[in-house]
N, C-alpha and C positions, 0 to 999 in steps of 0.2 A: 823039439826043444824050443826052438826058433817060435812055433805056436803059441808054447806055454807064455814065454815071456811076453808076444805080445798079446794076451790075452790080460796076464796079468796088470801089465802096461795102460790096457783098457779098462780093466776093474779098478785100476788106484783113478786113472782119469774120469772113469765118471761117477765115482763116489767124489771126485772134488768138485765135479758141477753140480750133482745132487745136493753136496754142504752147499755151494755158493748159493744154490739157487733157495736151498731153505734159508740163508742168512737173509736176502733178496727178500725174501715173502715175510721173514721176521720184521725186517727194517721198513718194509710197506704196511706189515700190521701196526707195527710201534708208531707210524707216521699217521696213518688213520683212526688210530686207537691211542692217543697220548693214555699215560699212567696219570698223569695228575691231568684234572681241569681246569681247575682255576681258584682263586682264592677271592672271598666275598665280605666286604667288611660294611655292618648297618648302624647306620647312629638315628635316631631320633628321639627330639627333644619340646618340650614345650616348655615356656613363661608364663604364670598368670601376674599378671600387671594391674590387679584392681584399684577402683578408684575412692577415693576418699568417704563415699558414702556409703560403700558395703561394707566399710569393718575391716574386712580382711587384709592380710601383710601378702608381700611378694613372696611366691614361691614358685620352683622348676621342677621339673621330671623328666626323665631320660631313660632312655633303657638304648642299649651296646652291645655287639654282640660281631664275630667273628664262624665264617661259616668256607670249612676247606672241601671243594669236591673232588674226587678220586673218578677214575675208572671204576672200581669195586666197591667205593666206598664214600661215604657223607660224613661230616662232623661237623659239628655245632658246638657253640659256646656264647651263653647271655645274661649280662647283668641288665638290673635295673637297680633306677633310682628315684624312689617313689616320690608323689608331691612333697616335698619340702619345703619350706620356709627360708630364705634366704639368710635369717638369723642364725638359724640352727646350722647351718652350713659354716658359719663365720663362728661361729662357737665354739664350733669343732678345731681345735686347734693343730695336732699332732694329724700327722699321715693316717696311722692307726685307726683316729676317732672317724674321720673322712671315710676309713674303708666300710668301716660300722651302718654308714650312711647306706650302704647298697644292701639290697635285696632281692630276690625271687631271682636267685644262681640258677641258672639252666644250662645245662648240657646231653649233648645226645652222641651217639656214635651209628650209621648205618654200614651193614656191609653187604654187599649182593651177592651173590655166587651161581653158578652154573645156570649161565642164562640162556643156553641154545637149548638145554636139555630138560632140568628142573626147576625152573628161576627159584630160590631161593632167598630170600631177605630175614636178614636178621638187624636189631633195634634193640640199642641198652639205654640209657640213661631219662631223662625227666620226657618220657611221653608223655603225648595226648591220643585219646581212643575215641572212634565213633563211631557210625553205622550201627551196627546189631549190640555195638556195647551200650550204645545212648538208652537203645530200648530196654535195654537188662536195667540200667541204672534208674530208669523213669520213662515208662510209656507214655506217658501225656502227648497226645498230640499237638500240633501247633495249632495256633487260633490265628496266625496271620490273612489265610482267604484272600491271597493275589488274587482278583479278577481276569488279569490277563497270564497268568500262569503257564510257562512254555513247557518248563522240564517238567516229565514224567519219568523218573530213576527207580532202578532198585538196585538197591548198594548194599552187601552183606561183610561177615568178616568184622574183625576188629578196627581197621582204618585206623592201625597205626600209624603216627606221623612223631617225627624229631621236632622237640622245640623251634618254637619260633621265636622273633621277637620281640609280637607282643602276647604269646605267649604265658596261661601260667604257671606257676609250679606246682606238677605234678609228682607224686611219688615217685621212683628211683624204678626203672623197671625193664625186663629184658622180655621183648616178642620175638616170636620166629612166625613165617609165612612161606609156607612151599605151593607149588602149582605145578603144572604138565602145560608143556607148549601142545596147544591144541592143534599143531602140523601132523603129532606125530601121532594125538590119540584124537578121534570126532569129539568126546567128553569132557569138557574143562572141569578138572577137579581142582579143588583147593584148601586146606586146611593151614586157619590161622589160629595161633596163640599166647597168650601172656600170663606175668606172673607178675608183683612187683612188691618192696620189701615191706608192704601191709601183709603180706601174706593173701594177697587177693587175686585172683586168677578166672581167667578166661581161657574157652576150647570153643571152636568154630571151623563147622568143615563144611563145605557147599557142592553144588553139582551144576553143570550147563548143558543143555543138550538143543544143540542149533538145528530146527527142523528143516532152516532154507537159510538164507542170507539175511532175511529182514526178521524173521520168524524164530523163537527160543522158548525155549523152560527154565527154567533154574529155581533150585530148592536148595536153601540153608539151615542146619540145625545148630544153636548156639548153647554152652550152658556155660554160669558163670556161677562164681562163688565169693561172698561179698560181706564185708562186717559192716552190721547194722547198727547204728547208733542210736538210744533214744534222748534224740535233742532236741523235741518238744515238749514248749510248757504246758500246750494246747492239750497232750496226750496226758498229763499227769492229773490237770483240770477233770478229764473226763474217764477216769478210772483206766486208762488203757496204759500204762505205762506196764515198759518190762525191759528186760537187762541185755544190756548190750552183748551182741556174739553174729558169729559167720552165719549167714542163710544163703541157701542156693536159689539161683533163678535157671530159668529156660524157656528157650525159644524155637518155633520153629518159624520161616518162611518160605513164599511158593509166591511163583511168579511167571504169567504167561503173557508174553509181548508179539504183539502184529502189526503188521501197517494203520488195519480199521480200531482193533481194542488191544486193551492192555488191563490185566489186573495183576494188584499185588496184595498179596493175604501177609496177613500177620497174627499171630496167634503167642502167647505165655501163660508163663502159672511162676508165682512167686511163694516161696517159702516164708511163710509168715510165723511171728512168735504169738499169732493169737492160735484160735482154734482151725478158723478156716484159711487154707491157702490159696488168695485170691487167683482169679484167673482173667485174660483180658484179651481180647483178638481187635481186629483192627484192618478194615477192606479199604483200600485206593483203588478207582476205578478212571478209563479214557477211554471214547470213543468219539470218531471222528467220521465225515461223510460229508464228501465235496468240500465247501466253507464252511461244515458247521463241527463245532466239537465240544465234547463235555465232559467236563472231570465230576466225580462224583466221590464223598467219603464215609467211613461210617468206624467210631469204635464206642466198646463196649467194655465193662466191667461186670462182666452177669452174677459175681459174687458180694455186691454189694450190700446187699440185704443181710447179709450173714455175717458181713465184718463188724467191726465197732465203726459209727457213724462218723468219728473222725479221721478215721485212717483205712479208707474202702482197700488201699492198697500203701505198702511203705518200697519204694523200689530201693534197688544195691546202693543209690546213692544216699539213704535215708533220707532223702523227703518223700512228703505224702504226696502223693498222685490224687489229687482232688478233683478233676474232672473224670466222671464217673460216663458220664456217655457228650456223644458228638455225632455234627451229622451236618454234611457238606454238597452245595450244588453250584457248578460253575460252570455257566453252557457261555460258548463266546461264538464267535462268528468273524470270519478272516477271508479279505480280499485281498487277491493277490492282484496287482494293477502290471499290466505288459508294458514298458516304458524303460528306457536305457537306465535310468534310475533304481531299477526291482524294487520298485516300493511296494508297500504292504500296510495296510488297515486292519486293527485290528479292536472289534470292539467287546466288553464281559461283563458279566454282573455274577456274582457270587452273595450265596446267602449260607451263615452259619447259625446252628442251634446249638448251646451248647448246656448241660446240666454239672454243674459244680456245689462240692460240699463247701462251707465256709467256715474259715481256720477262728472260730469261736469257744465259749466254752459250751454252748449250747447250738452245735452242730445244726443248719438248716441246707436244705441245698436251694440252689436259685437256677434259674432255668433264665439265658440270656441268648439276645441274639444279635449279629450282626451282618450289618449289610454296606459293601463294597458295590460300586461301576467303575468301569475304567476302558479308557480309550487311547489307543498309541497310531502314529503314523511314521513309519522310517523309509528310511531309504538309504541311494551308497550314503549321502553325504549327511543329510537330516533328520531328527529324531525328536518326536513330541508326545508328552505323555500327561494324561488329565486322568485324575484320580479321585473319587469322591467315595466318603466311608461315614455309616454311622453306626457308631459299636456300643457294646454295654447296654443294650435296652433289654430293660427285666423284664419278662414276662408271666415270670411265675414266681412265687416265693416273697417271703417275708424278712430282709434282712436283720440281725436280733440286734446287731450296733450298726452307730453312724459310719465307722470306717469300715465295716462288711456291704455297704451298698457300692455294688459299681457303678464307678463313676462315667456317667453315659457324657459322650461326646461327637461331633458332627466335624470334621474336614474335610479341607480340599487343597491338592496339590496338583502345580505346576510343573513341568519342566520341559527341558528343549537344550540341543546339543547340534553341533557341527562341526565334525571330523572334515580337514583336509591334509594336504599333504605336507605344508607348512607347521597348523597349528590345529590345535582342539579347543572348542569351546560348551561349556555347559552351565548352565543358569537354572532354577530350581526352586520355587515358592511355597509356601505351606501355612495355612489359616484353619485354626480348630477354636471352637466354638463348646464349653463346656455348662449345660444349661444348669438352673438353682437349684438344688434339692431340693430347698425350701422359700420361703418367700422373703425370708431374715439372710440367706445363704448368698455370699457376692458371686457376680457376674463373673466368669474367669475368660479369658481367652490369649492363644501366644499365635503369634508370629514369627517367621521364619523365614531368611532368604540367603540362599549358597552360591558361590560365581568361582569356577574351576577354568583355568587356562593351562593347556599343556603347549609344549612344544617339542615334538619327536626330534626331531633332528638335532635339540639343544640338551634334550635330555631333562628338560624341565617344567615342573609343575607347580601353580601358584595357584591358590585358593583364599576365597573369603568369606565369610559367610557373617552373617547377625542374627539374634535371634530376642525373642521381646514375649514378656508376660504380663500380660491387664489383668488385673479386679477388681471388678466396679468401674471400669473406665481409667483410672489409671496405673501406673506403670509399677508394676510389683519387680519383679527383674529384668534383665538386661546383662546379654553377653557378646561382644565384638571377636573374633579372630581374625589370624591373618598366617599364613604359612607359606611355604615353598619348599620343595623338594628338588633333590637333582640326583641324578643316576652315572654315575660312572662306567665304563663298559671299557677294556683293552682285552686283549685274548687269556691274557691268564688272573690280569686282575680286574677286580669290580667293586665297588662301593656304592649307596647309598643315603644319602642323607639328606635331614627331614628336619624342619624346624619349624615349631609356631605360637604364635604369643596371642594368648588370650586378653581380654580386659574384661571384667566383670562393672557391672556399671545399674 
């Protein structure tokens, strides 16, 4: 008997250290895992302050916004207040008319869930979408042609994000995103998607399969379903016009990344309201060896002969996708110098071709090309970067009007910066040269010079910049700014704010 009790005696005592020590482990989670994080509040505002010879009246803009982080969860809240006139502001009499004043409301809600296991995220209100949706809504590639170009990414999925700032408004819309912690399986899978109250919807599911630590595969399938507008005067011009409704796109991609190369394929077909439903793929290429490396691109539209010559393709976003082919070379050459400093040199030249139809009524395509060098020197503390570009040169083609000619131009930019542990500095020049079309057509050229000062420790950053337009030699416009920002930072609260006043002149 005397057993039992103490035995009993024993089970009530250590189910009480068992509670105590799960309160213990609770009160250690709760202390390393606050439920709330912190609360984030952003203001930024600009003044245009023009001067008596442009004409124009004072006006401001602002956009405000409130941003609460959770443990589980994000939320978002953002107004704007678009350029205004100081008049109209003063005009507005009653609270009411004032609130009238604000526009492009944005908010969002995130909430995460089961992060050790299935991470899941879910996303309602004014999203923005990108990665594999940009390309559902408009393959075009970009004409930009960095010279010294670092990242080589491939980013699938919807890339949903909660409003921002500056941010704009988006339709009203709710994603979900689930994945597998790849501890538990070698295969990262992931399946994203959205819906939003256009009745317009995305599905995107992907795969990873890591050969070694620096070495992968990954392949995405996207498809989407998008109301097409036709809100071209261009298409009506050219007999191609038809009636607005839902058309599906899809996509696949495939991507294999190593130390020495890297490709990424891209591939679509788009449901079109003509006969044929174009189709468009699209190769990123990098290969690297000792200091030398090369990026390389190429996309296509091999159903262009068979659509209407205005409109090779109409993506989800209803504009037309007018570049119909591309094709990209960018070999650079990088020393790394052994010095307490890790500086590094690095020099590129990039050459783009690019074939585009033009938004006429008598559709021509022009065939244009541009050409980028560029040279950087960094290090911990120093960073110099010289930029020379000259773009729009026609090669082929007959533009049918004067504003369907691209406008060929020559620059060149400066900059140089210096990070220390006090302060940050960065300076920034820029001279383009825009030659006559004709020999009646003025000389144009602008100027441009930026001067950025931070200071980490004050939490502050001021900026200036000017910028200047010739024609014929003299001064067609003129713009001065000036701003400053500061950052707020305590454990649970945080603000930002951003102010700057232009002069137009």
């Amino acid at each position: 008997m005397k057993k039992i009790e103490l035995m009993r005696g024993c089970f009530r005592t250590g189910r009480r250290i068992i509670f105590c020590l799960m309160l213990g482990f609770s009160a250690v989670a709760a202390k390393s895992e606050p439920i709330f994080n912190y609360a984030e509040y952003k203001l930024s505002s600009a003044v245009t302050i023009p001067t008596e010879e442009t004409g124009k009246k004072d006006a401001v803009g602002a956009s405000s916004g409130l941003k609460l982080s959770f443990r589980d969860a994000d939320v978002r809240s953002y107004v704007t207040l678009p350029k205004t006139e100081f008049e109209a502001i003063k005009n507005a009499s009653s609270f009411s008319e004032k609130l009238d004043l604000l526009q492009d409301v944005r908010y969002g809600a995130g909430i995460f869930l089961f992060k050790t296991t299935v991470p899941t995220t879910i996303k309602i209100g004014h999203n923005t979408y990108a990665k594999s949706v940009s390309k559902l809504k408009n393959p075009s590639p970009s004409s930009i042609a960095n010279p010294l170009s670092k990242s080589f990414a491939f980013s699938t999925g919807t890339g949903a994000s909660l409003p921002t700032l500056t941010s704009s408004v988006q339709p009203l819309s709710c994603s979900v995103s689930v994945k597998n912690d790849e501890k538990i399986f070698p295969i990262l899978f992931a399946a994203e998607g959205f819906f939003n109250e256009d009745k317009e919807s995305v599905v995107s599911v992907s795969a990873q399969f890591k050969i070694s630590r620096s070495v992968f595969i990954q392949s995405a399938l996207s498809c989407g379903r998008f109301f097409i507008e036709n809100n071209s005067t261009i298409l009506a011009k050219n007999n191609a016009e038809f009636d607005a409704d839902f058309f599906y796109s899809g996509l696949a991609e495939l991507c294999f990344h190593s130390p020495f190369f890297k490709i990424n394929f891209f591939s679509g077909i788009q449901e079109s309201p003509y006969e044929v439903n174009p189709f468009w793929f699209k190769i990123d290429g990098r290969t690297s060896f000792n200091i030398f490396l090369l990026n390389f691109s190429y996309f296509a539209i091999p159903t262009t002969k068979n659509s209407p010559n205005v409109a090779p393709l109409i993506g989800g976003s209803s504009s037309i996708c007018r570049t119909v082919e591309q094709a990209s070379i960018n070999p650079q050459v990088i020393f790394l110098f052994d010095d307490k400093n890790a500086s590094a040199l690095r020099l590129g030249f990039s050459a783009l071709e690019n074939w585009k139809v033009t938004a006429t009524n008598i559709p021509v395509q022009l065939n244009t090309a541009k050409l980028r060098a560029g040279a950087s020197y960094e290090s911990r503390f120093f960073a110099v970067n010289l930029d020379w570009t000259h773009a729009n040169i026609l090669r082929d083609g007959e533009p049918p009007t004067k504003s369907s000619t691209p406008e060929e131009y020559q620059s060149v930019s400066l900059s140089g910066s210096y990070s220390g542990t006090c302060a940050r500095f960065s300076v920034s020049g820029n001279y383009a040269h825009y030659p006559p079309v004709t020999d009646s057509a003025a000389k144009k050229e602008t100027t441009s010079a930026d001067f950025k000062a931070a200071f980490p420790k004050l939490n502050l950053v001021t900026q200036t910049g000017i910028e200047l337009t010739f024609k014929d030699g003299e001064r067609y416009a003129g713009n001065f700014s000036v701003g400053a920002s500061y950052i707020f930072k305590r454990k649970y609260i945080r603000a930002a704010m951003k102010a700057e006043v232009m002069i137009p002149f």
